[in-house]
C-alpha positions as CSV (number, residue, x, y, z in Angstrom):
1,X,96.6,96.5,129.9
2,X,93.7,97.8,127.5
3,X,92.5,95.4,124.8
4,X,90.6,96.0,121.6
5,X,88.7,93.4,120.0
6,X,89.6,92.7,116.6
7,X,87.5,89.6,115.1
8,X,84.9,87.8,117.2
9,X,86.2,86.2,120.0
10,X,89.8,87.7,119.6
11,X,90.9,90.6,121.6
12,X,94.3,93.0,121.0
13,X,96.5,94.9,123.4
14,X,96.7,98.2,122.6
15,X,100.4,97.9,123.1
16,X,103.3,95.6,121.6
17,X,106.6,94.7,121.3
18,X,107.9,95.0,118.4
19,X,111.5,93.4,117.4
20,X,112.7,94.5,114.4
21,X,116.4,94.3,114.0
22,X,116.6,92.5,117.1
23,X,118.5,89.6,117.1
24,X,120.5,86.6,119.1
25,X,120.7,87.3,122.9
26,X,119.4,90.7,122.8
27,X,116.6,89.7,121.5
28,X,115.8,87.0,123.3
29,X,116.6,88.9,127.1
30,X,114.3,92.5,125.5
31,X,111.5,90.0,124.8
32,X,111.7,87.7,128.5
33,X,112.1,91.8,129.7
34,X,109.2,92.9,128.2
35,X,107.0,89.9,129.4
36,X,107.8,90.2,132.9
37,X,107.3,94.2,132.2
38,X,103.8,93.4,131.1
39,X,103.5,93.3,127.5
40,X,101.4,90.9,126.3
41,X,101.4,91.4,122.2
42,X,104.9,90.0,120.8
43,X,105.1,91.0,117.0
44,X,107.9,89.5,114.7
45,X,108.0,88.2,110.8
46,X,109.9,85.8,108.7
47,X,111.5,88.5,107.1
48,X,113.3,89.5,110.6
49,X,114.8,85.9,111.1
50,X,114.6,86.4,114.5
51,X,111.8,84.4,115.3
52,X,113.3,81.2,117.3
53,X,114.9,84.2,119.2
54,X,111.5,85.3,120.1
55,X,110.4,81.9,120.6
56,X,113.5,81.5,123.6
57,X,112.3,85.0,125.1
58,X,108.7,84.3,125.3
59,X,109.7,80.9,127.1
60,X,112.1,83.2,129.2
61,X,109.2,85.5,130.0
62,X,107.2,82.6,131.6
63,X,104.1,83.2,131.4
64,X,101.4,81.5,130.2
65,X,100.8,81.0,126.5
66,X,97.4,82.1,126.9
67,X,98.3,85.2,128.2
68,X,99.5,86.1,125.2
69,X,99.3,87.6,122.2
70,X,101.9,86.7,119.0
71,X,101.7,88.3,115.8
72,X,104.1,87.1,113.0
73,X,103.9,88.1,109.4
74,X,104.4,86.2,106.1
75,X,107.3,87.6,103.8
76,X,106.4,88.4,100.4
77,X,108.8,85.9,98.8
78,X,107.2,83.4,100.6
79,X,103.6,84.3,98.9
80,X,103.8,81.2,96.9
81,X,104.2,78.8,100.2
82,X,102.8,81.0,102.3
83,X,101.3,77.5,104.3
84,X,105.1,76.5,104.4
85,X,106.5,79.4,106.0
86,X,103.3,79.9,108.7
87,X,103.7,76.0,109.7
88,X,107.8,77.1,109.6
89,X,106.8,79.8,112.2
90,X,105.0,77.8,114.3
91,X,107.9,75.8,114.8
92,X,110.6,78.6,115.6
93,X,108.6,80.4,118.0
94,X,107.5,77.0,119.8
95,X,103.9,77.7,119.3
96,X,100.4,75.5,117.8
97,X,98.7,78.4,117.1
98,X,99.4,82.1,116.0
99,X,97.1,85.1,117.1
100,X,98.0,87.2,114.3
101,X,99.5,86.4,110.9
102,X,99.9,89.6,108.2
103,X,101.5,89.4,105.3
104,X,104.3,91.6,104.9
105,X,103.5,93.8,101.9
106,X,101.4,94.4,98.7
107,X,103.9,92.6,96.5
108,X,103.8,89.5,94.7
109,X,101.4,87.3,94.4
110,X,99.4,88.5,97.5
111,X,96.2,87.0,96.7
112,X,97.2,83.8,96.7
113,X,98.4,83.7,100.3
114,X,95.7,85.7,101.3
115,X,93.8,82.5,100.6
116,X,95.8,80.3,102.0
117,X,95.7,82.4,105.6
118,X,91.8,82.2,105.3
119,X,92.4,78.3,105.2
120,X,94.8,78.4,108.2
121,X,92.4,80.4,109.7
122,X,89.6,78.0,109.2
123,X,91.8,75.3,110.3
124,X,92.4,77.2,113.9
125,X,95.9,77.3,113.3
126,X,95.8,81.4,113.2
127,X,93.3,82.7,115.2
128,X,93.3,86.3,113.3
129,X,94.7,87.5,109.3
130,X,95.9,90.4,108.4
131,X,98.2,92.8,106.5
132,X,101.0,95.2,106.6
133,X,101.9,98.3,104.8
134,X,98.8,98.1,102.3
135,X,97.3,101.1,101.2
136,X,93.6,102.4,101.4
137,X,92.4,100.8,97.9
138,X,95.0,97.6,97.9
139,X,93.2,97.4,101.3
140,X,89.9,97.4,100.3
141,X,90.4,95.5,97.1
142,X,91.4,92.5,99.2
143,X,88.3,93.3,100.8
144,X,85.9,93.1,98.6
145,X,87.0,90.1,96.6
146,X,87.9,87.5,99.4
147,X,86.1,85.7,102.1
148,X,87.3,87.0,105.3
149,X,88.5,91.1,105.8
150,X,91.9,91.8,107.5
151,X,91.8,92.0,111.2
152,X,94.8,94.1,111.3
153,X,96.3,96.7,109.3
154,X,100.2,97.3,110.4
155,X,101.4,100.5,109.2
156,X,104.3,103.1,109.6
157,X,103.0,105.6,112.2
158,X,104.6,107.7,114.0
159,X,104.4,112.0,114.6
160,X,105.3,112.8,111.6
161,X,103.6,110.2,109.5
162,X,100.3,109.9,111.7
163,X,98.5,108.4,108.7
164,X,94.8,109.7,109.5
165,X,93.3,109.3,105.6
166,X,94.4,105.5,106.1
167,X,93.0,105.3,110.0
168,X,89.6,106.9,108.1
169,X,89.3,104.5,105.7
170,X,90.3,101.0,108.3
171,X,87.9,102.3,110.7
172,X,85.0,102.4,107.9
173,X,85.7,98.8,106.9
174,X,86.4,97.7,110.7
175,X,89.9,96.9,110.1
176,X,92.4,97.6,113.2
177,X,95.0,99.9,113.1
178,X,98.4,98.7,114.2
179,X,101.6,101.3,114.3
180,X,105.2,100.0,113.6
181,X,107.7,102.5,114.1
182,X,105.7,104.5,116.1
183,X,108.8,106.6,117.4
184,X,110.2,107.1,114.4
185,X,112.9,105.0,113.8
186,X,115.9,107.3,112.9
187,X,113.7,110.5,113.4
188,X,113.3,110.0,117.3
189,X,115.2,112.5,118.2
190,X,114.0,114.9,116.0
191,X,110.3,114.4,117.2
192,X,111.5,114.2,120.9
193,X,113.3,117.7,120.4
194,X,109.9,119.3,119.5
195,X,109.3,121.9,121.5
196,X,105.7,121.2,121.7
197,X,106.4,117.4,122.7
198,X,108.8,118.9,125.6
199,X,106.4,121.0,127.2
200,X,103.4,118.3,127.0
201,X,106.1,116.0,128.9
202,X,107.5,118.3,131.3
203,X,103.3,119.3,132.4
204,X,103.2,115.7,132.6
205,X,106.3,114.4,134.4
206,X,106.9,112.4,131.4
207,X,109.5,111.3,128.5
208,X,109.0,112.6,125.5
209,X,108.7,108.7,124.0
210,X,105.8,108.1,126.1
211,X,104.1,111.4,125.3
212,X,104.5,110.3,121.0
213,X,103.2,106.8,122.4
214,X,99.9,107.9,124.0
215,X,99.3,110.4,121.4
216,X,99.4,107.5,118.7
217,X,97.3,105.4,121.6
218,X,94.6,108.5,122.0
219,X,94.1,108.2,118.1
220,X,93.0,104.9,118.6
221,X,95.9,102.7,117.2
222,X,97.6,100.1,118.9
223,X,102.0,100.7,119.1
224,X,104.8,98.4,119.4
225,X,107.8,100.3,120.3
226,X,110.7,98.2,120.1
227,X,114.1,98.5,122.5
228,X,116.4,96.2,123.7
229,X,117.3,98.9,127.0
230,X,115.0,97.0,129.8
231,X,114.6,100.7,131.1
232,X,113.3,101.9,127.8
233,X,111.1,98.9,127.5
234,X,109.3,99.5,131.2
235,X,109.3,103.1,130.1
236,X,107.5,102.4,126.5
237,X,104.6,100.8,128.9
238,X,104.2,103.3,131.4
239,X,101.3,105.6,129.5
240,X,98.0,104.3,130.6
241,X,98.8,107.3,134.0
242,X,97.5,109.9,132.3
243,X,95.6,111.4,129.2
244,X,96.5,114.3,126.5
245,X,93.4,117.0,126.6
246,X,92.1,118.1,123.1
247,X,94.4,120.7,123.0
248,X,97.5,118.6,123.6
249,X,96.3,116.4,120.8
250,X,95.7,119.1,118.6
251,X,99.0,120.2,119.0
252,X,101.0,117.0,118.4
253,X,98.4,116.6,115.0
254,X,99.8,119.9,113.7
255,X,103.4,118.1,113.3
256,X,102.1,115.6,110.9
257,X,104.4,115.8,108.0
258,X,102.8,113.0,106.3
259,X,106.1,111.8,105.8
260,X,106.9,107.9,105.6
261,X,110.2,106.7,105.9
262,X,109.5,102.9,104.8
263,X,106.1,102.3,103.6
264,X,104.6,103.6,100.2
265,X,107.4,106.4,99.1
266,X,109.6,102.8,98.2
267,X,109.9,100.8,95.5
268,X,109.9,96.8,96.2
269,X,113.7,97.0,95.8
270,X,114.5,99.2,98.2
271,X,111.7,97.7,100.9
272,X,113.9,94.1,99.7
273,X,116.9,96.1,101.1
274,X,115.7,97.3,103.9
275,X,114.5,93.9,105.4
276,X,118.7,93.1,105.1
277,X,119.1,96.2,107.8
């Protein structure tokens, strides 16, 4: 497993899994499966209600707590107790401490429970803060006018949404890049039809999943592909065997439709609606 380091003192695994819509026994045996598979980074949120869930598959997964690495994020209704529903995480996944906490989206009153992560920080109850879905200049503008910079930056990335204006702009203020989605959601079979990703994975005696995965990897972003198929899950892994060349790269960068399918194209209503999936 590859890390990256993301504050001082705190280091990120390049992969994740993620557990979006994954609920009740499912999500509990994906997340044991993926432990004893050898992921390391967990990532849930409030706004998935799944995190006891998590919680009973990480204890499943025995391993040692150390070991790993637990992202949760804060949803935006909960901006205004944003202490209340970190200390209410805590609890459901059976943890004292949190490696990662992002709040969910640009909405609300944001600022405020920025603050309040920056004090759970301080307290050593979240040992890195972050955000999700935040644009270049909502990103920076948190920035500039608070005490400690985002860690993290999770963001719909996929082929066709490869987001490399937003990756420019992290990497100049030293914020990580984190993918969710990073096969596409409801577009994964489109991108694994590509011709282009077929022939990269038949050179390579590969899937076509794990060829969009190391392509997102080589751009430097960490990816949490999510399954609840233990197959899938020990095949989402299996990419640190080989390397795309420049040309392969180049290739798979030339499908960029700069197309999200969540992220800024919605309005807060819709995002609302889409956290009921």
């Amino acid at each position: 497993m590859l890390y990256q380091e993301i504050a001082p003192g705190v280091s990120m695994p390049l992969i994740g899994f993620g557990t979006f819509l994954n609920t009740g026994s499912d999500c509990e045996r994906s997340v044991a499966d993926a432990i004893r598979a050898g992921y390391r980074l967990i990532d849930t949120a409030e706004a998935y209600g799944n995190e006891e869930q998590v919680g009973n598959g990480i204890r499943a997964g025995r391993v040692d707590r150390k070991e790993l690495f637990i992202v949760t994020k804060v949803n935006f209704k909960s901006y205004e107790h944003t202490r209340e529903s970190v200390e209410n995480s805590l609890r459901l996944l059976g943890t004292d401490y949190l490696d990662l906490v992002l709040l969910h989206w640009p909405f609300a009153n944001y600022y405020t429970a920025w603050r309040e992560l920056e004090k759970l920080h301080t307290e050593g109850k979240i040992r890195a803060i972050g955000v999700s879905n935040f644009e270049p200049d909502r990103l920076i503008d948190l920035i500039a006018y608070n005490k400690i910079k985002p860690a993290v930056n999770q963001i719909e990335t996929h082929l066709y949404c490869q987001r490399h204006v937003e990756h420019e702009w992290e990497k100049k203020y030293g914020v990580a890049h984190m993918a969710y989605a990073p096969l596409g959601q409801g577009h994964a079979n489109e991108m694994f039809s590509e011709s282009v990703v077929r022939e990269i994975a038949a050179k390579y005696g590969k899937t076509p999943a794990q060829i969009l995965l190391r392509r997102t990897l080589q751009d430097g972003v960490t990816v949490i592909p999510k399954s609840v198929h233990s197959e899938r899950i020990i095949e989402n892994i299996s990419i640190f065997n080989f390397e795309l060349t420049a040309e392969e790269m180049s290739a798979l960068r030339s499908l960029d439709k700069t197309a999200p399918m969540i992220g800024r194209s919605e309005t807060p209503e819709l995002v609302e609606m889409s956290l009921k999936w």
